[in-house]
N, CA and C atoms as a LAMMPS dump frame, in Angstrom:
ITEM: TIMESTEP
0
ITEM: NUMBER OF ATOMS
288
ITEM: BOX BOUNDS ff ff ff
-5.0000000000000000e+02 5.0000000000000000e+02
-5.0000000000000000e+02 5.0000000000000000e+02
-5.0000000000000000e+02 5.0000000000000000e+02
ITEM: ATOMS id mol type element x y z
1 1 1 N 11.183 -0.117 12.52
2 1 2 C 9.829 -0.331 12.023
3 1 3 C 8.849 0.478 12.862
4 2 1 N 8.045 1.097 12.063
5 2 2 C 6.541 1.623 12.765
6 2 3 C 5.493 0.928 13.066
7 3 1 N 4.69 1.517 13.406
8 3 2 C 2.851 0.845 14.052
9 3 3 C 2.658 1.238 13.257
10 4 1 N 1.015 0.655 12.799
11 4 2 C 0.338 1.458 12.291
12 4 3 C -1.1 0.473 12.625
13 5 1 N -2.101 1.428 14.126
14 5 2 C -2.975 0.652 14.585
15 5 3 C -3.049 -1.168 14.91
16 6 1 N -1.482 -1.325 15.223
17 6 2 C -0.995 -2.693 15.747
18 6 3 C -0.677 -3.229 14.946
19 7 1 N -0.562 -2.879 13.465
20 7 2 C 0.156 -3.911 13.151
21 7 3 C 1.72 -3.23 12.528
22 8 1 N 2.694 -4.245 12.036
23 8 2 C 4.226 -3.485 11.805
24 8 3 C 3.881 -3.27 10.425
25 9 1 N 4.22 -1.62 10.622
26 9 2 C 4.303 -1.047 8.985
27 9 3 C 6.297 -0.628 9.101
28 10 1 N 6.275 -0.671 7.277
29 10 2 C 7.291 -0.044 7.325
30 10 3 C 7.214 1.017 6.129
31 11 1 N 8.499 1.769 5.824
32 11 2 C 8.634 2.376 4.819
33 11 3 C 9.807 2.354 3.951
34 12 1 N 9.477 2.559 2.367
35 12 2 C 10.426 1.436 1.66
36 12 3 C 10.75 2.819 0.502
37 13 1 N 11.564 3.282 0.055
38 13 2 C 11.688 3.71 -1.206
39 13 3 C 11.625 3.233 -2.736
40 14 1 N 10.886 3.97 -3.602
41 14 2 C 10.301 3.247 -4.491
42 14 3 C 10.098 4.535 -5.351
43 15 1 N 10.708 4.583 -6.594
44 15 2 C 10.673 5.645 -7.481
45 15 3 C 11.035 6.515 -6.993
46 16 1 N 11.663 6.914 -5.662
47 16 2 C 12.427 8.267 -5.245
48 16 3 C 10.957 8.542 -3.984
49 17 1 N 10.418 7.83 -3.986
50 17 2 C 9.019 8.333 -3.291
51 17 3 C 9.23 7.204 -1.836
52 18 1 N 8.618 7.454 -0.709
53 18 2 C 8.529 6.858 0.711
54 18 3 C 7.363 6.129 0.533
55 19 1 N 7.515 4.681 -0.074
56 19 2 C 6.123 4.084 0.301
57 19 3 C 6.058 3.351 1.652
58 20 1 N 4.769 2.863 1.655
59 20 2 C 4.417 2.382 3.187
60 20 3 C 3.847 0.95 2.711
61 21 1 N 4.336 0.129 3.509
62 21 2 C 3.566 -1.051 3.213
63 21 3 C 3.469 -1.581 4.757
64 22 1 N 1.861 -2.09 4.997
65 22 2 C 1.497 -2.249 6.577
66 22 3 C 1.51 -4.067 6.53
67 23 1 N 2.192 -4.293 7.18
68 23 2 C 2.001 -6.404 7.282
69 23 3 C 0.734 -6.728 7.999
70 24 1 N 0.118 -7.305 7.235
71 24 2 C -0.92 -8.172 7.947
72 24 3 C -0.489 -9.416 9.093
73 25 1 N -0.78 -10.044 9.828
74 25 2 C 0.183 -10.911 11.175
75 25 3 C 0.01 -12.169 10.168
76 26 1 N -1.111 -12.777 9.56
77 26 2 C -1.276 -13.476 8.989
78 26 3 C -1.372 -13.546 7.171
79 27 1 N -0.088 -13.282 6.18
80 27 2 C -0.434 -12.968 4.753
81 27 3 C -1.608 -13.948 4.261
82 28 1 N -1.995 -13.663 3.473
83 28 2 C -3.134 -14.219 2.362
84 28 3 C -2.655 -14.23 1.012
85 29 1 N -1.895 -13.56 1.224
86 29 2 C -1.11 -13.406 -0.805
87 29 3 C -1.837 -12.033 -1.66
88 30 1 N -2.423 -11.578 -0.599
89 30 2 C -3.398 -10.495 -1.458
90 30 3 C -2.621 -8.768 -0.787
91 31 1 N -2.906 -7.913 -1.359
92 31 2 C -2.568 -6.594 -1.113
93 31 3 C -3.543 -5.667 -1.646
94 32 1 N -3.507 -4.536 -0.633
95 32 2 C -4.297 -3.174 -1.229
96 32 3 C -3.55 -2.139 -1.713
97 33 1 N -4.127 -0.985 -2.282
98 33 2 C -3.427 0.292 -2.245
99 33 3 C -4.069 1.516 -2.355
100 34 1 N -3.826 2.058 -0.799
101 34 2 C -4.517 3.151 -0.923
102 34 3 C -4.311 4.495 -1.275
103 35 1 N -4.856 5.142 -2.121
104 35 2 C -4.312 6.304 -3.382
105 35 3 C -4.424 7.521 -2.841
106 36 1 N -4.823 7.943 -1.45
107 36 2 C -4.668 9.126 -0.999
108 36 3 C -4.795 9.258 0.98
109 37 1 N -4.131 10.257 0.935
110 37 2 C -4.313 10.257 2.283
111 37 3 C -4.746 9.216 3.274
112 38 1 N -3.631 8.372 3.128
113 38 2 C -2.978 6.831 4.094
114 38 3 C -3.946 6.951 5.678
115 39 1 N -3.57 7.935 6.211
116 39 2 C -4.178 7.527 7.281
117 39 3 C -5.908 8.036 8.02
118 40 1 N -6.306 8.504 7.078
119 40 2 C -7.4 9.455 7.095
120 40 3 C -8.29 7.544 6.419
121 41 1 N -9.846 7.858 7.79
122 41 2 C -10.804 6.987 7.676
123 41 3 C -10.052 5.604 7.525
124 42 1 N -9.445 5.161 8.715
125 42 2 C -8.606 3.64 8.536
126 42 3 C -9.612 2.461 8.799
127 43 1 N -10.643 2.484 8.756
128 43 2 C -11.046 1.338 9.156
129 43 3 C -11.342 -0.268 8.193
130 44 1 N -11.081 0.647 6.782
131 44 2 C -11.06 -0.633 5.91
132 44 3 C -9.629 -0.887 5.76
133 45 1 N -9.17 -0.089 5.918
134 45 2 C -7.348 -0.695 5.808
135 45 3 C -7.533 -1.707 7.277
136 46 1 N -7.638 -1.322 8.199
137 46 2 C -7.702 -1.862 9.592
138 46 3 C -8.373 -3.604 9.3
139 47 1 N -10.126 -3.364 8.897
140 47 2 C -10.202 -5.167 8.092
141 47 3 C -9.211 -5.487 7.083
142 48 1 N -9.006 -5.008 6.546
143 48 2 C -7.845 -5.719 5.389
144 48 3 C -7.132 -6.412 5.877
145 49 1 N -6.532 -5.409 6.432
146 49 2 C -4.736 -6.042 7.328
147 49 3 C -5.444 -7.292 8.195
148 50 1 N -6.765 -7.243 8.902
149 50 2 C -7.448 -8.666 9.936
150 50 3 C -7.999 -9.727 9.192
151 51 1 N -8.142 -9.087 7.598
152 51 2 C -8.27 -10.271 6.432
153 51 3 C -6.965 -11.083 6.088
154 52 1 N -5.793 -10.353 6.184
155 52 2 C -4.657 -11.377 5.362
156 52 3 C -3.841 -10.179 4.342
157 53 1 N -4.59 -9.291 4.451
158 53 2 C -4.146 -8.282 3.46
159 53 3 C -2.795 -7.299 3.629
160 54 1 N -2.014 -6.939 3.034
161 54 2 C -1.123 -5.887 3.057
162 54 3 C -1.421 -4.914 2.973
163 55 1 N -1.117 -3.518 3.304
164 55 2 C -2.001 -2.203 2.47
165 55 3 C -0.796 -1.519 2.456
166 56 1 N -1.023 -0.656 1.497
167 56 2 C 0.298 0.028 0.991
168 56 3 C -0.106 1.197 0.409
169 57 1 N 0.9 2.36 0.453
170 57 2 C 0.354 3.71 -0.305
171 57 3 C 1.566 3.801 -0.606
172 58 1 N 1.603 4.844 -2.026
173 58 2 C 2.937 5.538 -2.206
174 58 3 C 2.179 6.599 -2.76
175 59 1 N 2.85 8.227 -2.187
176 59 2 C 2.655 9.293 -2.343
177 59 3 C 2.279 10.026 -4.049
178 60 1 N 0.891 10.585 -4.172
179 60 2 C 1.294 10.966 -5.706
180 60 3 C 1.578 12.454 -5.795
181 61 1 N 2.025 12.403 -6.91
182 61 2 C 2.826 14.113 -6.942
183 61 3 C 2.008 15.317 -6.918
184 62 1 N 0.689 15.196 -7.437
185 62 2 C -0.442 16.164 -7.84
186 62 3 C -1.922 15.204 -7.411
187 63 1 N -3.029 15.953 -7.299
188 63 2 C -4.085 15.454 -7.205
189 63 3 C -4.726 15.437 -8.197
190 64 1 N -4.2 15.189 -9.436
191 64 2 C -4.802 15.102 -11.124
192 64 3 C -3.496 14.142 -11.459
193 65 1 N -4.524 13.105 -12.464
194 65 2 C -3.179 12.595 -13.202
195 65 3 C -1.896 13.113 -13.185
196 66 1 N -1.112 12.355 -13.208
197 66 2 C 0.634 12.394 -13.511
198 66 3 C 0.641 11.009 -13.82
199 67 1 N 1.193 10.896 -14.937
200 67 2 C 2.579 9.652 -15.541
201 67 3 C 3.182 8.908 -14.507
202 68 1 N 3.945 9.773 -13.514
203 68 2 C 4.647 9.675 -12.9
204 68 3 C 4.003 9.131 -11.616
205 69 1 N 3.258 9.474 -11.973
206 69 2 C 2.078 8.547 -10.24
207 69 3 C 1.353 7.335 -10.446
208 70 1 N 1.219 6.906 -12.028
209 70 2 C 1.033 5.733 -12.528
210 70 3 C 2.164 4.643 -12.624
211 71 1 N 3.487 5.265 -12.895
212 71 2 C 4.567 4.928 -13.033
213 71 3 C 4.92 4.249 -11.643
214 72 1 N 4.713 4.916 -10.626
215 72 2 C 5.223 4.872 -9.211
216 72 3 C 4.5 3.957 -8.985
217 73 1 N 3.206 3.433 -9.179
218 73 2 C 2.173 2.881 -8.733
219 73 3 C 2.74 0.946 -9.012
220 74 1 N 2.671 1.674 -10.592
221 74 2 C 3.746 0.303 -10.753
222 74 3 C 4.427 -0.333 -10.506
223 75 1 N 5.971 0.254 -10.199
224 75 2 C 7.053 -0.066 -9.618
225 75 3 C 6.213 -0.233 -8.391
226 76 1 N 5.49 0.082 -7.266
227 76 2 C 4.755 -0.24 -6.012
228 76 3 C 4.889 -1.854 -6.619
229 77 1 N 3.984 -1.978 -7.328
230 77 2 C 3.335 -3.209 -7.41
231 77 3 C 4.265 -4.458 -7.623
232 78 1 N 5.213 -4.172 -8.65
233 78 2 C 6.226 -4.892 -8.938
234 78 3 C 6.941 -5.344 -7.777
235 79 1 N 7.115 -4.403 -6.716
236 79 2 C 8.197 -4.762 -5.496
237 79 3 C 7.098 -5.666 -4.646
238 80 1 N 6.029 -5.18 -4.701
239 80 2 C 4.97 -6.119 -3.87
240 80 3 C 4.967 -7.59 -4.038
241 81 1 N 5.025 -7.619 -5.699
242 81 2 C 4.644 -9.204 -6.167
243 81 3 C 6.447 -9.773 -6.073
244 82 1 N 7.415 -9.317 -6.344
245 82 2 C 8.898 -9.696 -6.718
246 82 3 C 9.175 -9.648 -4.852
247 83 1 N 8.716 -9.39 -3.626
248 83 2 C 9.643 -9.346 -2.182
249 83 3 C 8.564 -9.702 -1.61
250 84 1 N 7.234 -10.049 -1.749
251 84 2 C 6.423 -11.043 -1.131
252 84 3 C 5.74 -11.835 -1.218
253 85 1 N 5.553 -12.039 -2.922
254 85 2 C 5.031 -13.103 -3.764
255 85 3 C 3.295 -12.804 -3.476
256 86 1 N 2.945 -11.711 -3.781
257 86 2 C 1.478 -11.193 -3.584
258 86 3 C 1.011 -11.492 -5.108
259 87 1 N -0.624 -11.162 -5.39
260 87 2 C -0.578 -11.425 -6.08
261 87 3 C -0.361 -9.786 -7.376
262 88 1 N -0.92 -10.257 -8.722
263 88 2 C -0.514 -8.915 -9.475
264 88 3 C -1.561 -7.765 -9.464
265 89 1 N -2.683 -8.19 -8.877
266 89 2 C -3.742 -7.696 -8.497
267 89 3 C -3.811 -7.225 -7.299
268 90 1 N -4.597 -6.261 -7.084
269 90 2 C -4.622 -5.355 -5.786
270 90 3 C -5.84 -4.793 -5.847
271 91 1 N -6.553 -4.75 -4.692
272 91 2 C -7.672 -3.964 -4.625
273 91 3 C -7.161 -2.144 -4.031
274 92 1 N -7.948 -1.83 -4.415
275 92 2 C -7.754 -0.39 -4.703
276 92 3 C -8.474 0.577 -3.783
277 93 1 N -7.911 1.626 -2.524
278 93 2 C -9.199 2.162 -1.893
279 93 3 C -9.476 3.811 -2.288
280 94 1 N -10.293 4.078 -2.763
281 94 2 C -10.056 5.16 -3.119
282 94 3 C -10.605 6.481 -2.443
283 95 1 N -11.009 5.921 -1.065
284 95 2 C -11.743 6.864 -0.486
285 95 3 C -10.75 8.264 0.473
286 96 1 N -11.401 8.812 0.661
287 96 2 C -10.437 10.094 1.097
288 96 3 C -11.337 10.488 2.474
């Protein structure tokens, strides 16, 4: 397992892609996902994870739509709610 600014992240395969999902010390049942460049401007991932939150990225293929990055996004989500009982909802960060 990795750090990621103290808390244990790991990385999980998911559609052929390396996602990251960071543990909060304390869950809440809630999760984020952030849609580009994971570690660039962490400081709302950083409250999240001190809220209860999970945060998670999985890599997209292009910086324009793809199928396949919606697709991925999904399956993200599915493994989120089916291996930690989060909910089906996720807040979303979209900042870069």
């Amino acid at each position: 397992m990795e750090d990621f600014k103290g808390f244990r992240m790991e990385k999980v395969e998911i559609s052929g892609r390396e996602a990251i999902i960071v543990h909060p010390e304390k869950p809440n049942g809630k999760w984020a996902l952030k849609t580009e460049y994971f570690g660039a401007f962490p400081d709302v991932q950083v409250k999240l994870l001190e809220l209860g939150y999970y945060v998670t990225h999985i890599p997209s293929t292009t910086r324009w739509y793809n199928e396949s990055d919606t697709d991925a996004r999904k399956d993200l989500a599915d493994y989120m709610v089916s291996t930690y009982g989060v909910s089906k909802k996720c807040v979303i960060i979209g900042m870069s």
